[in-house]
C-alpha positions as a Markdown table, in Angstrom:
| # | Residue | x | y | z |
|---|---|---|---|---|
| 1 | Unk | 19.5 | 2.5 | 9.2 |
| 2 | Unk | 16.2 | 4.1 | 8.4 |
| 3 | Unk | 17.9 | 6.3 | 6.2 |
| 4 | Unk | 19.3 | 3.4 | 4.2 |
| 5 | Unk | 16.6 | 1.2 | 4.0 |
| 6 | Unk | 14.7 | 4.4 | 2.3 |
| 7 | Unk | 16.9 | 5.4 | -0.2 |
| 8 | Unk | 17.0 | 1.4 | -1.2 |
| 9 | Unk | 13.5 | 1.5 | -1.9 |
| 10 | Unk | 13.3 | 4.6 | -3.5 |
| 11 | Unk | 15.9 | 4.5 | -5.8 |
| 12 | Unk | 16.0 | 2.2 | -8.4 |
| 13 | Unk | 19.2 | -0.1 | -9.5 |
| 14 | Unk | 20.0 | -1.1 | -12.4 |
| 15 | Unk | 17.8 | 0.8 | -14.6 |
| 16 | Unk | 14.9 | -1.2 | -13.1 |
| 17 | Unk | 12.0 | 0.2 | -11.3 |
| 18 | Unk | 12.6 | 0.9 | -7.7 |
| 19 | Unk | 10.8 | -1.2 | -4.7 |
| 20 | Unk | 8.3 | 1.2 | -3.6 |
| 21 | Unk | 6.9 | 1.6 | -7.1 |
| 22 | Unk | 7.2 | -2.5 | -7.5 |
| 23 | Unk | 4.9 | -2.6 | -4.5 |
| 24 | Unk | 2.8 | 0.4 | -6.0 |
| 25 | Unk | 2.0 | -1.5 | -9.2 |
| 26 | Unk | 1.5 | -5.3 | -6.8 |
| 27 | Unk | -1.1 | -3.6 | -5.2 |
| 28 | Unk | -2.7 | -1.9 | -8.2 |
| 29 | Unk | -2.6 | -4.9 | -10.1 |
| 30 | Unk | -4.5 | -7.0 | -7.2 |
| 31 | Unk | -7.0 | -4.0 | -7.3 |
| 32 | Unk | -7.3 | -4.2 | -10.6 |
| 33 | Unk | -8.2 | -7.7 | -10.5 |
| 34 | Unk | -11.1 | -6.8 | -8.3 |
| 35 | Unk | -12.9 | -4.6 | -10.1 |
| 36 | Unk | -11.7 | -7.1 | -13.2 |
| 37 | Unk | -14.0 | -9.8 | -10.8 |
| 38 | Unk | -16.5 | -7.5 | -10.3 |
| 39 | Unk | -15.6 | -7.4 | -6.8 |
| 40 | Unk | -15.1 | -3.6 | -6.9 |
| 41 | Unk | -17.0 | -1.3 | -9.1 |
| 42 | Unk | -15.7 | -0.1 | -12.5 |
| 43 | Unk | -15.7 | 3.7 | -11.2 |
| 44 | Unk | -12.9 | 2.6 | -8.7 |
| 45 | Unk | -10.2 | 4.9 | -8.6 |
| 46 | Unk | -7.3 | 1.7 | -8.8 |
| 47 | Unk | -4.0 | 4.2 | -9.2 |
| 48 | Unk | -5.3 | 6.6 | -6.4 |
| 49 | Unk | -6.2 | 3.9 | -4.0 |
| 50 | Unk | -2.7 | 2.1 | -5.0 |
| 51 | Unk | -0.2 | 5.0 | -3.9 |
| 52 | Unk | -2.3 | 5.5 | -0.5 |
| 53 | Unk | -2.3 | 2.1 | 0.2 |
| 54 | Unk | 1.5 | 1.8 | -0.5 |
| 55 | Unk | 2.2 | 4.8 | 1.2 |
| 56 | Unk | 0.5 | 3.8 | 4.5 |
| 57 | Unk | 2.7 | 0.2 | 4.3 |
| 58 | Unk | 5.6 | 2.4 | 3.7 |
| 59 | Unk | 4.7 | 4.7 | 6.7 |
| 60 | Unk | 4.0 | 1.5 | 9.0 |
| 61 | Unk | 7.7 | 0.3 | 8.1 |
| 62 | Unk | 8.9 | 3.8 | 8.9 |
| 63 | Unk | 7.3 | 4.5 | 12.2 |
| 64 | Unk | 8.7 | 0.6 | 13.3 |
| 65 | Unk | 12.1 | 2.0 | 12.2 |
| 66 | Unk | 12.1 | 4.8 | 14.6 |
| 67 | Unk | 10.1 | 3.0 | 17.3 |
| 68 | Unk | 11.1 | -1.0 | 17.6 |
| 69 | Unk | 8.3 | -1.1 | 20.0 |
| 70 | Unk | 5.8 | -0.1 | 17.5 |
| 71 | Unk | 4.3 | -3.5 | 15.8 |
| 72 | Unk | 4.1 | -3.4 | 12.5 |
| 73 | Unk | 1.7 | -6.3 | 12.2 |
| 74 | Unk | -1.0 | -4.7 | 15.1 |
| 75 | Unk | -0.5 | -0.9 | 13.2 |
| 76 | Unk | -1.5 | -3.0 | 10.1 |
| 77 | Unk | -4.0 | -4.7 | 11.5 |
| 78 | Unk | -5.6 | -1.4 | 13.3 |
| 79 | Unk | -5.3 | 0.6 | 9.5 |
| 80 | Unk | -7.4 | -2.4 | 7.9 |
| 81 | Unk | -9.9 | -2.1 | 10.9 |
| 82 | Unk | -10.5 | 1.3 | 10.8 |
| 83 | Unk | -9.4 | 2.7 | 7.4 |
| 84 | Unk | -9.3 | 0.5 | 4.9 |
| 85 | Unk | -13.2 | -0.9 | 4.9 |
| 86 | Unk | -14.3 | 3.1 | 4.5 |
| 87 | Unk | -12.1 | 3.7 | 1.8 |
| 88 | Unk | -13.1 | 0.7 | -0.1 |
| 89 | Unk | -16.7 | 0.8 | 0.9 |
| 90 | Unk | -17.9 | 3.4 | -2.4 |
| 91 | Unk | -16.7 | 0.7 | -4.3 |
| 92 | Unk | -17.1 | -2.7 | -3.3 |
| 93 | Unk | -20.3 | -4.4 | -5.7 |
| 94 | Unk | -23.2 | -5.0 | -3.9 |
């Protein structure tokens, strides 16, 4: 099922964009916004800090696959606790 569920997300139909890199551009767009606010910092590296962030959600849904007991929400939840504030913290307007 894992299997599946990755190459729908990967692989694009259609000719459209596939979901991951939907998601990708979702987040890089909201990031944008920020430093677009002046919320974040102009030197903020949006595209880099997109794909890790999508690829961390991606590896949350992953690990759940393999692991039903593992909660997506509370691995979410931990990853914005501890890694999320640090990676943002360079950036975030004082």
């Amino acid at each position: 099922m894992v299997r599946s569920w990755l190459r729908f997300i990967l692989d694009p139909s259609n000719g459209q964009i596939g979901k991951f890199e939907n998601d990708r551009r979702g987040i890089e767009r909201l990031l944008q916004g920020l430093v677009d606010h002046q919320r974040l910092t102009a030197s903020t590296p949006v595209a880099t800090i997109a794909n890790l962030l999508t690829v961390e959600l991606y590896g949350i849904l992953v690990a759940w696959g393999v692991d039903d007991q593992a909660s997506p929400e509370q691995r979410l939840r931990d990853y914005c606790d501890v890694a999320l504030g640090s990676m943002l913290a360079p950036y975030l307007v004082k």
